[in-house]
Structures are given as structure tokens and as C-alpha cells.
N, C-alpha and C positions, 0 to 999 in steps of 0.2 A: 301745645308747647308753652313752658313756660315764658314770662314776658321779655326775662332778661335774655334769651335765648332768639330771641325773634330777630333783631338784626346779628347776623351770622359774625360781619366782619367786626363785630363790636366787643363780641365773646372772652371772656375770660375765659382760658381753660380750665382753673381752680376749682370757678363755679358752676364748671358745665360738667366736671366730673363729680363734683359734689352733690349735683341734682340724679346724675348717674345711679352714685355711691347710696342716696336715699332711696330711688326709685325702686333698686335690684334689694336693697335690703330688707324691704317690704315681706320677701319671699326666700332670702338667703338671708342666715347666720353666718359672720365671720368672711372667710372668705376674701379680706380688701385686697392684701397682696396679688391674689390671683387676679382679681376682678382688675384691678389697676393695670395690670399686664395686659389684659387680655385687651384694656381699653388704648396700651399704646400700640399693638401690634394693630386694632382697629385703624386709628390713625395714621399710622405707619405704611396705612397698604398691605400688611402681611400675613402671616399666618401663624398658627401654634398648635404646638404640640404639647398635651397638658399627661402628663404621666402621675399615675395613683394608683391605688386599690379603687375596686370597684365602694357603690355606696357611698361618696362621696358629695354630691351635689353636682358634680359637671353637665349632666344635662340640663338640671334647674336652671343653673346659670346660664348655657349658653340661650335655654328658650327664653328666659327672666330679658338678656341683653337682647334680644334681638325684638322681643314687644317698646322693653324702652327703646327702641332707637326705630323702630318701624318698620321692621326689615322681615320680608319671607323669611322662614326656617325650616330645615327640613332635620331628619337625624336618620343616620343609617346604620343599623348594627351591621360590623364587619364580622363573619363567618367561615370557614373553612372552604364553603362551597359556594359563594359570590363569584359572579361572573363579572366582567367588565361593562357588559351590556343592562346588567341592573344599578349599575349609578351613572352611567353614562345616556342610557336611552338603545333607541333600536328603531330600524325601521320594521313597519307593519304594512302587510299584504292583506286589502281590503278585497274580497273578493268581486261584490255585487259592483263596487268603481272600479274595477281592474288596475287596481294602480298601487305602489308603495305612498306610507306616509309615517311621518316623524312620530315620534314617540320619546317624546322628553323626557331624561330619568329625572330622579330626584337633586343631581348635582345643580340645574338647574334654578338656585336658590342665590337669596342674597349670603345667608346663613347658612353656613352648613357643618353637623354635626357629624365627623367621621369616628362613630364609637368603638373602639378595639381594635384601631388599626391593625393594630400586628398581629389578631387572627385571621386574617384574609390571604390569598396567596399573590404572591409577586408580581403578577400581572393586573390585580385588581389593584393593589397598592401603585403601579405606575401609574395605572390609566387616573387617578383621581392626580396623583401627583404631578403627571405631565397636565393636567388641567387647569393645576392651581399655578406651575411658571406660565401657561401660553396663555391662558387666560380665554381660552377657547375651547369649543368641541367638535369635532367635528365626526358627524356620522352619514352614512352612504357618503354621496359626492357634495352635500353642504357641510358645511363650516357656520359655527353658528358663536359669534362673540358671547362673552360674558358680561354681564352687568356689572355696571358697578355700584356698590361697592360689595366685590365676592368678598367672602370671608372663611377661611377653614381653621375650624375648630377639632384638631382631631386628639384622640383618647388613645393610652394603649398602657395595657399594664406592663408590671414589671419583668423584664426580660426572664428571670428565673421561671416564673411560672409557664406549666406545660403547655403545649398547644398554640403556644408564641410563635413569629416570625421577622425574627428580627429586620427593621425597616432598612433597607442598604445604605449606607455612606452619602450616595451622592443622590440619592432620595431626601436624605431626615436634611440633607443641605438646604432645601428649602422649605424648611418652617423659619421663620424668624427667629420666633422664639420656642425656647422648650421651657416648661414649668415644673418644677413638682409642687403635687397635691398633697398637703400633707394630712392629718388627723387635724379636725377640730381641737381646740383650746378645751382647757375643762369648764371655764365659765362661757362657753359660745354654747359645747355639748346640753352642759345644763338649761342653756336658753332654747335649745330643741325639742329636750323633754319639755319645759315648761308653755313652749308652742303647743304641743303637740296636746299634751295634759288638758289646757285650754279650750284647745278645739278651736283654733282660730284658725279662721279660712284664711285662704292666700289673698293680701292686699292685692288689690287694682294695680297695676303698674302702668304710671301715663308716662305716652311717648313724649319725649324731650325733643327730640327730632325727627325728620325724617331723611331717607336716602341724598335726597337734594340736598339737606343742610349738611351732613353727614360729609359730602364730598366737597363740602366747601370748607368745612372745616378740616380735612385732610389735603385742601390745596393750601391752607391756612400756615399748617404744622409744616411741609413743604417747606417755609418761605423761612421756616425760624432761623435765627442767624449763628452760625456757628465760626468762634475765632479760627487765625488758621493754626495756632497754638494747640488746640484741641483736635483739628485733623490730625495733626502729624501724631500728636497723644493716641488717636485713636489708630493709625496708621503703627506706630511702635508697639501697641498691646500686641496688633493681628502679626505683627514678626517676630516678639515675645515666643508666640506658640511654635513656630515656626523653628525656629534658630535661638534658642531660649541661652544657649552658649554665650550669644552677643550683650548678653544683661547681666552674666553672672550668674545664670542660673544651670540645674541640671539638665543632659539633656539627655539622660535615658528615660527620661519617662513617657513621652509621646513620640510616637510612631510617624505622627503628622500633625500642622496646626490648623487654623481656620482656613480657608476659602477669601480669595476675596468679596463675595458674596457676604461673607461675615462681617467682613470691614464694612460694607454697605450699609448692613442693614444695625449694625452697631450706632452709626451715625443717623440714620433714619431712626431708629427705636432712641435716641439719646434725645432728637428734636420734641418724638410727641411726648412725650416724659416731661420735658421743660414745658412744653404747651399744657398741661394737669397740669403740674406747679405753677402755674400765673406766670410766667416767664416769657417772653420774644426770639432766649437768647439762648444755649446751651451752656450749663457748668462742667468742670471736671468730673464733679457727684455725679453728674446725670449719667457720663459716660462710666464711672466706676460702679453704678447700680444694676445698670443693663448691662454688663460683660457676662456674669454669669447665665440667663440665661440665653444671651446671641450666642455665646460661644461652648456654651458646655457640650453639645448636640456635632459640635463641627469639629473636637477634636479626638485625634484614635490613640488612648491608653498603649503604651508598651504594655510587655510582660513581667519588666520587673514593676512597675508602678501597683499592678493589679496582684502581684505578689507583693506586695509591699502595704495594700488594702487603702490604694491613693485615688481615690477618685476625682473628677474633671474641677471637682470647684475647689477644692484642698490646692491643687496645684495654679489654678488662677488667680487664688488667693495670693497666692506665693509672688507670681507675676503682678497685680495691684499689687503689694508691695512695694516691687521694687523697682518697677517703671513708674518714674517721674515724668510730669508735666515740663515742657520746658519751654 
């Protein structure tokens, strides 16, 4: 660990994501936006759902972040034929002991890589997803808590392509956040070739922390201070969506707006944001950076918006706007 790092409560966030930021890039091109996200929904307590084309880097990164920070990993491709009992576990009939015994799946991880969610079927998609709100499993008659700190990282491409399943409503409700993965930069691309051309091995990646420090810095982000000028700001976006009529805005475009779930975790992901930025405290900014992707996932397109070729951040755009701080 490095030295700056050693006393936990002493931690700048700046520099502790900057050591992050170096550590992962050792082995990732590009990528900060995601990587940044990925690190407040860490601290956050939460989850995400990163959306792309395949070939992207998402598993590099999620294995990259989980050596820097110390953490088991595990990754599980989601498939057509996955059962619940393959990421959950199963009990096993020993014969020669005459007895049943535990058989811990893979979810069992500090880290965990759900790749393609939305080829898997509906029931395999709950069982992971009732795991990540109860924060438990429970198989035969135990019940077996989760560590902490769990983390899900899940993957799923784009709804148009075939053999999809699209995630239900009040499933994708609890990711934190959603991300999209977009296409590398042409000078990041070209810095791939030019790895690659090289032949340079993947750097070393030293851990910066470990799970212990890891939760003490998200008891840290916890405590950040936020005015109550800034609740109520973050309270009026999540009725924006809702009642978008109350702001002046239209309201045939969505069907429905966020959850209060959304408002939560708007305010949670606005904290560890200002915690990376060297900050104690929450800004307006922090909360206008993280709406897109807390809320793009929680609200449902009308017909005309989707005829009209409007999608979720075109219309929250709309909403930053024109909700004021007050």
C-alpha cells in the first residue's frame, strides 16, 4: 500500500483515485470515465451495469480493479441455459458421509463479473439480482450473509441484438448506476496497437488497499456533507421525471420517472464523486454529472419520445436544464 494511503482517515480522495487511475492504467488504455464510475459506485456501496459491444475491455477492468483494491474476482458468462444454482451454489449429497453439504457458486466473491446479463433467463437474472439488494444467499435451510465489500459488475449488450432478454424494470432498479461503453478514442486505439506492436506485458498492478481499508473509506464517503439546498435539488430532479409538467416541461415523453431508490442512490453516488474530487462536501456539479447515469436505467420512454428518436439522456438533459438549484 502506498504510504499516503496507510492512514485511512487521513486519505484524500483525489489521491487515492489517482493512485487507482495509475495502477489500472498500467493494463487499460482510456477508459477514465468508466473507470471513475465504476470507482464511485465502489464507494457508494452499489452496483453497475456497464452496456457496449462486446471487445471492449470490461473484463480487463473489472479483473485490473479488483487486484488494485485486493478483492476476490470471480466472472461468469451469462448463457441461455444457466441455471440459478450455477451462480448461487447447491447443496451436494456426499454419499460415503451420508450427509448433504454447501457448495458455494461463484457469486460468493468480493467482485463479481455478471458478463451478458441479458442472455440468461429470467430466473437466473433474479436470483443474482435478489442477491445483490439482500445481500445474502440463502441455499437448503442456511442463509449465508455476503461480505463486504460485494460488488456487481454486470455487462449486457445492446437490446437490438438477437438472443437478448431484456432485464425487467424493477430489476435494472437496482444497479446504481448504468454506463455506456463506448469505442476507444483514435489516439487511445492507436496506443493499443502500439502496446500491442511492442509486446509489452501487462504491468504489475499493486494493491492500493485492501477490503478493510476499502470499507473504511466507504464509511468515509458516508459521512460527506451535503447542504440541504442540494437534497431538495436532488429531490426536484427525481419529480422532474415524474411530473416533468411541474417545471414546464413535456410530459408525453416518459411513461414513468425514477424510483425513489434513484433519489438515493443519486445522493449516495453525488457523495463518493466529491470524495475523488478532494472534496468533504457535495457540489451542484457533482449531482448534475451523476444524473445521467443514476437515472437513465430507471426511467420508461413513452411511444411518442421513441418515435420521435429521444432517448433517456436527450430528455434529462432537458430537465438539467431547467431545474434550478434553489
Amino acid at each position: 500500500m502506498p504510504p499516503s494511503l496507510k492512514n485511512i482517515k487521513l486519505v484524500n480522495g483525489m489521491d487515492f483515485f489517482d493512485v487507482v487511475k495509475s495502477e489500472i492504467g498500467k493494463r487499460i488504455v482510456g477508459m477514465e470515465f468508466v473507470l471513475e464510475k465504476m470507482m464511485v459506485a465502489i464507494l457508494a456501496r452499489g452496483h453497475v451495469l456497464l452496456e457496449g459491444m462486446p471487445g471492449l475491455a470490461k473484463t480487463l477492468l473489472a479483473s485490473s480493479m479488483s487486484e488494485c483494491l485486493d478483492l476476490n474476482f470471480k466472472r461468469i458468462q451469462f448463457t441461455p441455459d444457466l441455471m440459478p444454482s450455477d451462480i448461487l451454489g447447491t447443496q451436494v449429497y456426499y454419499q460415503q458421509m451420508g450427509e448433504f453439504k454447501i457448495k458455494k457458486g461463484p457469486l460468493f466473491s468480493q467482485i463479481v463479473l455478471a458478463d451478458e446479463i441479458n442472455r440468461a433467463p429470467a430466473k437466473v437474472q433474479s436470483a443474482l439480482l435478489e442477491a445483490m439488494q439482500e445481500k445474502q444467499i440463502t441455499l437448503g435451510d442456511e442463509t449465508f450473509p455476503l461480505g463486504k465489500p460485494f460488488f456487481v459488475i454486470a455487462t449486457q449488450n445492446p437490446i437490438e441484438q438477437e438472443g437478448t432478454f431484456p432485464l425487467p424494470e424493477a430489476q435494472i432498479d437496482r444497479f446504481m448506476l448504468k454506463i455506456l461503453v463506448d469505442y476507444p478514442k483514435h489516439n487511445e486505439e492507436l496506443l493499443i496497437l502500439q502496446r500491442l506492436e511492442q509486446l509489452e506485458e501487462q504491468g504489475n498492478i499493486v494493491k492500493v488497499v485492501d477490503a478493510q481499508n476499502l470499507n473504511e473509506l466507504c464509511d468515509l464517503v458516508a459521512k460527506i456533507h451535503v447542504e440541504e439546498s442540494i437534497k431538495k435539488y436532488i429531490v426536484n430532479l427525481a419529480v422532474a421525471t415524474r411530473f416533468p409538467e411541474q417545471f414546464g416541461l413535456s410530459n408525453g415523453y416518459l411513461e414513468h420517472g425514477v424510483s425513489p431508490r434513484g433519489t438515493i442512490n443519486l445522493l449516495k453516488s453525488s457523495k463518493a464523486l466529491a470524495f475523488i474530487r478532494g472534496r468533504d462536501f457535495v457540489l451542484p456539479q457533482d449531482v448534475k454529472e451523476m444524473v445521467p447515469s443514476v437515472f437513465r436505467h430507471r426511467m420508461s420512454l413513452s411511444f411518442e419520445a421513441i418515435a420521435e428518436n429521444l432517448c433517456a439522456d436527450v430528455i434529462l438533459n432537458q430537465i438539467l436544464e431547467t431545474v434550478s438549484i434553489s
